[in-house]
C-alpha positions, -999 to 999 in steps of 0.1 A, spaced: 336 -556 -226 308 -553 -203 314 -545 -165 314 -573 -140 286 -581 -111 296 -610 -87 267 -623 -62 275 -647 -34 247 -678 -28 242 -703 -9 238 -738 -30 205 -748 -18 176 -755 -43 159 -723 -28 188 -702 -22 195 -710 -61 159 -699 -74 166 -666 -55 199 -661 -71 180 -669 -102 154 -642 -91 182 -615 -87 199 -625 -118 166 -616 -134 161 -583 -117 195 -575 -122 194 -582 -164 169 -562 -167 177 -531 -148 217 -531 -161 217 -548 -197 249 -543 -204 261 -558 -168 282 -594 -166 266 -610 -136 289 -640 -122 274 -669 -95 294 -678 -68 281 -707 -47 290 -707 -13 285 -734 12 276 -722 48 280 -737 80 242 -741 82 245 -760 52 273 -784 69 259 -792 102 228 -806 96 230 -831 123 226 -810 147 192 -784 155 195 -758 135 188 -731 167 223 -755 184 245 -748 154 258 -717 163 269 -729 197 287 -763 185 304 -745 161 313 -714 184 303 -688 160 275 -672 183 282 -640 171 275 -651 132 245 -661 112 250 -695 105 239 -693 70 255 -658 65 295 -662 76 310 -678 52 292 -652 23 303 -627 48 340 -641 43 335 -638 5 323 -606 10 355 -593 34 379 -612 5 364 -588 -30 351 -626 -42 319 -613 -45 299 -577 -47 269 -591 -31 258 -615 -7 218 -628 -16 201 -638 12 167 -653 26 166 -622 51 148 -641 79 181 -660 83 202 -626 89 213 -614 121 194 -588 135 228 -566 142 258 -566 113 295 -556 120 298 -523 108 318 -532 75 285 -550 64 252 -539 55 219 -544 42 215 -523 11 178 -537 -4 151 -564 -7 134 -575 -41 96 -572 -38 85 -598 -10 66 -633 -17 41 -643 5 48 -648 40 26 -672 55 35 -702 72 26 -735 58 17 -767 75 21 -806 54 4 -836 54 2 -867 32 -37 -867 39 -45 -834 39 -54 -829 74 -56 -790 85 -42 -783 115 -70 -778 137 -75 -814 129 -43 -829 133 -47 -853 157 -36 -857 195 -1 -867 197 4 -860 160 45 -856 155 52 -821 134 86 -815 120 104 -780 121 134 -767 120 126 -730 138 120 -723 177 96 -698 163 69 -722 147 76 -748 170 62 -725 201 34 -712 179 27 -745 175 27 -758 207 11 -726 219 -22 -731 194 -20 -772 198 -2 -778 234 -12 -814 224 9 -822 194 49 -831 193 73 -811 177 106 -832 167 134 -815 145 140 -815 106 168 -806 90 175 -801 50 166 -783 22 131 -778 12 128 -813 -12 145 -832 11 119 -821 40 93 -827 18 103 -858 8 109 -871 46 73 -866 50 68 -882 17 83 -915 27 93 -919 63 68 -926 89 85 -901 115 64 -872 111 24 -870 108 35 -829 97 60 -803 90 61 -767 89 74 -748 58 73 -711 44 51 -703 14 78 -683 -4 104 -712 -6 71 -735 -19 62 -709 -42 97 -702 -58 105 -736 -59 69 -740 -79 55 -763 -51 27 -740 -46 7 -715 -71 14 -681 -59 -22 -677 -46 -39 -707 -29 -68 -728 -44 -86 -735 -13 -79 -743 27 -60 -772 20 -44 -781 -16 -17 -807 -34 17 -799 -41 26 -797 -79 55 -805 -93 76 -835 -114 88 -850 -82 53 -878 -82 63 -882 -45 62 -848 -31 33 -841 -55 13 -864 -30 16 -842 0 -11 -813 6 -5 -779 21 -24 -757 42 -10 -719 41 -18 -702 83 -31 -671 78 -8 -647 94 -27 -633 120 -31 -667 130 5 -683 128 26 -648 127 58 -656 104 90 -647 114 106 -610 106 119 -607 69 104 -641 59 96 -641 22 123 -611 16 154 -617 -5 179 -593 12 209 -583 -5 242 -576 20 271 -557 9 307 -541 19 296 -510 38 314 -491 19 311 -503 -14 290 -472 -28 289 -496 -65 275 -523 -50 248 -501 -30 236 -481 -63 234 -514 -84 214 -532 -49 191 -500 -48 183 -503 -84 164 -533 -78 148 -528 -46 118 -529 -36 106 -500 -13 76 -512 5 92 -541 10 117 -524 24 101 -503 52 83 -538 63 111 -555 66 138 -519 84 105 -522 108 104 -560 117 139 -569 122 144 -530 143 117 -547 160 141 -579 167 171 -555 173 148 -536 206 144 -575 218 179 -581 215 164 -607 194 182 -633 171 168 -655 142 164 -684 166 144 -663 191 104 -674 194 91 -640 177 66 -638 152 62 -605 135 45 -593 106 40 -563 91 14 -547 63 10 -517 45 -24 -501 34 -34 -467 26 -1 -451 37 -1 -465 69 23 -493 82 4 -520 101 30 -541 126 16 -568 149 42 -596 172 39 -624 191 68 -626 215 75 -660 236 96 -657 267 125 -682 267 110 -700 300 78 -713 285 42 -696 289 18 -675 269 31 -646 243 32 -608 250 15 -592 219 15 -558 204 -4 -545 177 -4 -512 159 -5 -490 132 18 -455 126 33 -435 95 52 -457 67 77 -429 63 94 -440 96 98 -479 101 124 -476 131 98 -453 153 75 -476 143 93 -506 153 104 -485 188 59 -480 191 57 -518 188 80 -527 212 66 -501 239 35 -517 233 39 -556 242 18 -568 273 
């Protein structure tokens, strides 16, 4: 009888095609291993009448990642092996009997902003109403376009899309490319500044995207990553997570959310942060708003891939 794997996911259509992606990764690194799917629903996933960035607080679970706890709990009660994440919704900082153990290979990490005409968004109109769910793009965007209104959106990525489809609410939203791209919304690489959606949904497929380069609109840290969380101290879980991670990938993403951790950051916190890595060097640049209001500090810099904390510690010292 072949041994048994239990990963812990969110029911989301995304949070499903990353299970699907681990599945995948998992198959073929461990043939002989009996992966089991446990769907979870979070408290993120519950209390979407609320802004996202308030659910922690009107649930009174400050201290937890709103789409993390209740995989956490599954985790604590040996019903699963593995929690899989969207690592941009992690908490910077973990209680000790959790951990991060790997990432599969990152999608793209861009930011993506939707129209139903096509309009990019240096040419979004004045007063043009954008729909996000994240403090991050919302200051980006009213940082880049003081002009426009932000309004919140809630729900999974088709039922965004369609909200823009067929209500008159919003002139915009904001999206990441990875959740487009794995739900096959997007190609992986783009077809020109602004492009359709594809898909069988005939509604969405109406709506055009245009993917902000990320020096322009920084993305927040870990986006695109699939992070895998597991017991501390389950050394199992950790070989088998290991197996199928991705290692530049991985020093990006130990270098943008140490980054978040020096901030005393969370993942509601307006930072962007990005990082890259070319000829052996680690390239890390961050946009950090101040709660208040006002312009960003920046920092921008480059240092040795083979230590992504240090790295992280260069970038915070170097804000202004």
């Amino acid at each position: 009888m072949s041994e048994t794997f239990t990963i812990g996911t969110r029911g989301s259509d995304l949070a499903l095609a990353q299970a699907v992606s681990t599945e995948a990764a998992l198959a073929a690194a461990f043939p002989g291993l009996q992966v089991v799917r446990n769907v979870i629903r979070t408290t993120g996933d519950r209390r979407t009448d609320v802004a996202l960035s308030e659910v922690a607080k009107v649930e009174g679970v400050l201290d937890k990642g709103v789409f993390t706890k209740e995989l956490e709990i599954a985790l604590d009660a040996r019903e699963i092996d593995l929690a899989v994440h969207s690592l941009k919704d992690v908490p910077t900082v973990l209680e000790d009997r959790f951990a991060i153990a790997a990432v599969l290979e990152r999608a793209p990490i861009r930011d993506v902003l939707l129209t139903r005409e096509g309009t990019a968004l240096e040419n979004l109109p004045a007063g043009a109403v954008v729909g996000t769910s994240s403090v991050r793009r919302a200051r980006q965007l009213q940082w880049l376009r003081p002009d426009l209104k932000i309004i919140d959106l809630r729900g999974n990525v088709p039922t965004r899309l369609r909200k823009l489809a067929e209500e008159g609410a919003y002139d915009a939203i904001m999206l990441a490319e990875a959740g487009l791209v794995r739900l096959g919304y997007l190609p992986l690489h783009a077809a020109g500044k602004v492009e359709p959606l594809t898909g069988e949904d005939a509604v969405i497929a109406t709506l055009h995207a245009e993917r902000l380069p990320e020096d322009v609109f920084y993305p927040a840290a870990g986006q695109g990553a699939i992070g895998f969380e597991i017991r501390a101290d389950d050394a199992r879980a950790r070989d088998i997570a290991e197996m199928i991670g991705h290692r530049d990938t991985w020093l990006r993403v130990v270098a943008e959310r140490e980054f978040l951790r020096l901030l005393d950051a969370g993942c509601h916190t307006p930072v962007g942060v990005y990082t890259a890595i070319e000829h052996g060097q680690l390239h890390l640049k961050a946009r950090v708003f101040p709660e208040q209001g006002g312009d960003p500090k920046t920092g921008d810099l480059s240092a040795c891939t083979s230590d992504p904390l240090h790295a992280a510690f260069l970038l915070f010292e170097s804000l202004s």
